[in-house]
C-alpha positions, 0 to 999 in steps of 0.5 A: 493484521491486515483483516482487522484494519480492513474491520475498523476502517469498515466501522469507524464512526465520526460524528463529524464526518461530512463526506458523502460516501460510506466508510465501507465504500472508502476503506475498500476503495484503498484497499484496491487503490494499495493492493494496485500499487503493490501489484503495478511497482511489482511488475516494474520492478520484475522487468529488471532481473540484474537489478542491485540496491546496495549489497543486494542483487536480483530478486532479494533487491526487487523484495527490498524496493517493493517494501521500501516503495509501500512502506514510504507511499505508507508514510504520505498516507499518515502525513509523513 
C-alpha cells in the first residue's frame, strides 16, 4: 500500500497547482518528515519500559501509542 500511495503522490498532476516545487520532490519530502516522526515517537516511547495504557502494559502499550500517534498526526493531514 504504501508503494503505490508513494506512485500516485510522484504522479499527480493538478492544473492548478502553482507551487514551485515538483510532486516528486514533495511526496518524498513527507515521506521522510513521516518516516522521522515514526522513528523519533518510537524512541520516546522506548525509554518508558513500565509504561501502561488502559489495560495494556510494556511493549504492547509502546505499539498501541505508536499507532494512536501516527494515526492521529494522519488525521491533521487530511484536515481532520
Amino acid at each position: 500500500a504504501s508503494y503505490s500511495l508513494f506512485l500516485e503522490g510522484c504522479t499527480y498532476a493538478d492544473p492548478h497547482d502553482q507551487s514551485e516545487y515538483s510532486t516528486e520532490l514533495r511526496t518524498a519530502f513527507g515521506a521522510v518528515l513521516g518516516l522521522a516522526f515514526i522513528l523519533g515517537t518510537k524512541n520516546v516511547l522506548d525509554q518508558y519500559e513500565d509504561l501502561k495504557f488502559g489495560a495494556l502494559g510494556g511493549a504492547d502499550a509502546r505499539k498501541a501509542l505508536l499507532i494512536f500517534f501516527v494515526m492521529t498526526l494522519h488525521s491533521f493531514s487530511e484536515g481532520v
